[in-house]
C-alpha positions, 0 to 999 in steps of 0.5 A: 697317699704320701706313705704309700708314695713312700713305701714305693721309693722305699723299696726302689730306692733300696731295690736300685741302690743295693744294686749299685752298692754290690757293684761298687763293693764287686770292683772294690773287691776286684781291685784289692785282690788284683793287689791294686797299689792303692789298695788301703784307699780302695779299702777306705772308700769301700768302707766309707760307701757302706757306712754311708748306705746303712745310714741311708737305710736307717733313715729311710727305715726311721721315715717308713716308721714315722710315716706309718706311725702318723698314718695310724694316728690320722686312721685312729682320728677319723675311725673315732670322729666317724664311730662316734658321729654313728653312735650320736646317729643312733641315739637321735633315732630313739624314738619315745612313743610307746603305743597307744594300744596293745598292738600298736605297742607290741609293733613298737616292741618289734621295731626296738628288737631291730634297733637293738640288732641294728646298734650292737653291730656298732659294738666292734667298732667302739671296740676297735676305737678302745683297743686303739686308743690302748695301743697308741696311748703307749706309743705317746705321751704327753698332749697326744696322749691326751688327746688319744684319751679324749676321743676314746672316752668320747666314744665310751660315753657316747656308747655307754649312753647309747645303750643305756637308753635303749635298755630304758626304752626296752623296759618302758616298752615292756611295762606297757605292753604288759599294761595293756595285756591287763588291761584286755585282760580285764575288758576281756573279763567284765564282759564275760562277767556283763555276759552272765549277768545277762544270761542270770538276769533272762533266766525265768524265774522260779514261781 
């Protein structure tokens, strides 16, 4: 990766160089103080060698930032496509069938349980994807700005979404569960009321 292969010439290129600044600095030193006849020059190009490094440093502390800030940006990108290909995942898994029975439903009402727990573990990685997305919005402006905005709010409503119709289906599959519940209740009831009736009807009757 090019900021890795940076960091390394970074840190070499400082490592090496201060280096051979101190050494020159060192000799520069030795020369003055040996009260050299051209000391002023000597003095000058010292000067001049050290101005020279902290340019050299600054522009490669300016390259690091750049570097790392681009790096970020390019990590923000594919963590926003990557959550929200997760997230549009998530939502075609939702399935509409409700059950056609009491059991079939309550199996159905399980099964949403675990997607439930399944989809919230997305939860921190939209969070991520937001705080982000606030961070790096002011680090730019402009089109970049934008474009920051856009994949954020990409993923907001893919979420919002997301949850949305799974609370829907909670409640839907709730309604039926319950529908069911009465409706066997009911059954439940009739034949205990067909059972008596019965029990009335062979009864002897009184003379």
């Amino acid at each position: 990766m090019l900021r890795d292969k940076f960091r390394e010439f970074s840190r070499d290129t400082s490592s090496i160089g201060q280096e051979r600044v101190d050494g020159v600095n060192g000799l520069a030193d030795a020369l003055i103080a040996a009260g050299h006849s051209e000391n002023a020059t000597v003095a000058e190009w010292k000067d001049g060698l050290n101005e020279a490094w902290a340019d050299l440093l600054e522009l490669i502390d300016t390259r690091s930032q750049m570097l790392a800030a681009s790096y970020e940006l390019h990590r923000f990108y594919h963590d926003a496509r990557e959550t929200l290909a997760q997230v549009q995942h998530k939502q075609k898994q939702l399935p509409e069938e409700v059950g056609r029975d009491l059991n079939t439903a309550e199996a159905m009402q399980r099964m949403h349980t675990a997607y439930e727990h399944d989809i919230q573990a997305l939860s921190a990685q939209v969070r991520q994807v937001q705080e982000d997305a606030a961070r790096l919005e002011k680090a730019y402006a402009g089109e970049k700005a934008a474009d920051i905005r856009r994949h954020e709010q990409a993923v907001s409503q893919a979420w919002a979404e997301l949850r949305g119709s799974s609370q829907g289906r909670r409640r839907l599959l709730l309604d039926t569960v319950d529908k069911f519940r009465f409706l066997r209740a009911v059954r439940d009831l009739l034949l205990w009321m067909d059972g008596v009736r019965l029990q009335i009807e062979g009864q002897e009757r009184p003379r």
